[in-house]
C-alpha positions as CSV (number, residue, x, y, z in Angstrom):
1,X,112.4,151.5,396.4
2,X,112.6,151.4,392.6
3,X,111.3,148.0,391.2
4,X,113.7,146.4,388.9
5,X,112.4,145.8,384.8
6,X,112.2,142.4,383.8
7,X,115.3,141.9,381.5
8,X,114.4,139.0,378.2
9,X,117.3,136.8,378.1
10,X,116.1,134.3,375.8
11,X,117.6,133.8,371.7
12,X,115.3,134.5,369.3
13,X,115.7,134.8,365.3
14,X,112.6,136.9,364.3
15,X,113.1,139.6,363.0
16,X,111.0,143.0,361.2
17,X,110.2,142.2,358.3
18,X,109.1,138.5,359.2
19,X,106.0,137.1,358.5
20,X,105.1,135.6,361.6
21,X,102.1,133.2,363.4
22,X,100.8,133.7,366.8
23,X,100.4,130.3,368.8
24,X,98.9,131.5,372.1
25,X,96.8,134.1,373.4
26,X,93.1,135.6,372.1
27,X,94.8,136.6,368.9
28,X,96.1,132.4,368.4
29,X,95.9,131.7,364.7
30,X,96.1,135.0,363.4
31,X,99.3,136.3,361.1
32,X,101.1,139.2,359.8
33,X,104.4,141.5,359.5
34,X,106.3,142.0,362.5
35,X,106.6,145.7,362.6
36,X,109.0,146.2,365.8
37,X,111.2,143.7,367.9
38,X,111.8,145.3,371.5
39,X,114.6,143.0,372.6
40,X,115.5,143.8,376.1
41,X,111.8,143.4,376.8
42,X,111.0,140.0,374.9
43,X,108.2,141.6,372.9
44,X,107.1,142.2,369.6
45,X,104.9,143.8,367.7
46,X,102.7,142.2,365.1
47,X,100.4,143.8,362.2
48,X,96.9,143.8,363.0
49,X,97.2,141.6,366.0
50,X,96.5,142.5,369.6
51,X,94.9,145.5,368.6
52,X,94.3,148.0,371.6
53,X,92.2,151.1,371.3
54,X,93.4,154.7,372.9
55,X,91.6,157.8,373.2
56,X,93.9,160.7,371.9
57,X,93.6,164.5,372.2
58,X,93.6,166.7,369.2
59,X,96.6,168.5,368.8
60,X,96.5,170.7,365.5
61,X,100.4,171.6,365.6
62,X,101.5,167.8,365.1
63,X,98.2,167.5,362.6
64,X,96.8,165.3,364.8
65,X,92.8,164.1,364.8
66,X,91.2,163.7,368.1
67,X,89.2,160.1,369.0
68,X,90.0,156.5,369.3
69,X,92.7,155.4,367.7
70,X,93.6,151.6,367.3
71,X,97.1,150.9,366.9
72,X,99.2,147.6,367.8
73,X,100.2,146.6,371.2
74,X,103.6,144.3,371.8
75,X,103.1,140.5,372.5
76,X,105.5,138.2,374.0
77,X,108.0,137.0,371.2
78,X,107.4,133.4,373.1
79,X,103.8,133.5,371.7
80,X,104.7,133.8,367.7
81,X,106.9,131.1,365.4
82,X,108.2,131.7,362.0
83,X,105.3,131.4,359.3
84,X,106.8,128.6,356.8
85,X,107.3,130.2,353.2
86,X,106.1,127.3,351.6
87,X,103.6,125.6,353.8
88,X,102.2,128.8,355.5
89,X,102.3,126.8,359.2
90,X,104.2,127.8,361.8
91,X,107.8,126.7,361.8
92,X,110.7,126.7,364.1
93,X,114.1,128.6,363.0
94,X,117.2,127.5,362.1
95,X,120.9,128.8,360.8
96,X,123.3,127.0,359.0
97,X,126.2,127.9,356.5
98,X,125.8,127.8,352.8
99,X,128.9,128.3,350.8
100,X,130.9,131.6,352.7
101,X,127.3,133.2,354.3
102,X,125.0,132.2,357.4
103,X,121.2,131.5,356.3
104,X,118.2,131.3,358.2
105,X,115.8,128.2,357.1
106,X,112.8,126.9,358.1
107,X,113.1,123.8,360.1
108,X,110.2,121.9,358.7
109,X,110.4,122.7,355.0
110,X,114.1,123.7,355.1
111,X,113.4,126.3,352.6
112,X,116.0,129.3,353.2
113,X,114.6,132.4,354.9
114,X,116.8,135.0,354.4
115,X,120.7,135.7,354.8
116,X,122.1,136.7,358.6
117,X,124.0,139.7,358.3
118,X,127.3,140.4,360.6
119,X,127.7,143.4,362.6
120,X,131.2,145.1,361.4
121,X,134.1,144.2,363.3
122,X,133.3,140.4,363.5
């Protein structure tokens, strides 16, 4: 029997791009650029945090060194806040409407983030 995959069906507003703060784990404390959201798992992936190392096999078609290679490993998206743009803490998210577009602030500083875009057709 096949074992079913965990499905994330939590709300989150991080994004790629974010600067973001990790709150739990070995890496707690530690910041940097979210370089991938995987949604339907609940994960992200953070630059420079939760480093893991993998031995790869030289492959001279793809131009491809052989040796360890460290590269990023997802965390739980539950485990990283919003970095606050003018404190530098971590920060909870927020949207609210200013003039005809949707914003995203930070709750503590309420400083805007960025603009949320709308999918077409909405």
């Amino acid at each position: 029997m096949k074992k079913k995959k965990a499905v994330y069906t939590g709300k989150s507003r991080i994004r790629r791009g974010d600067e973001v703060v990790v709150t739990s784990g070995s890496d707690r404390g530690a910041s940097g650029k979210v370089l991938r959201v995987l949604r339907e798992k609940g994960r992200v992936v953070v630059e420079g945090v939760n480093m893991m190392k993998r031995a790869t096999r030289a492959n001279p078609q793809k131009n491809i060194k052989g040796g360890i290679v460290e590269k990023e490993a997802p965390i739980a998206i539950s485990n990283v806040m919003l970095k606050d743009p003018s404190t530098g803490k971590a920060t909870r998210l927020g949207v609210r409407v200013e003039g005809e577009e949707r914003v995203r602030f930070a709750k503590k500083s309420k400083t805007t983030v960025s603009t949320v875009s709308r999918a077409a057709g909405e």
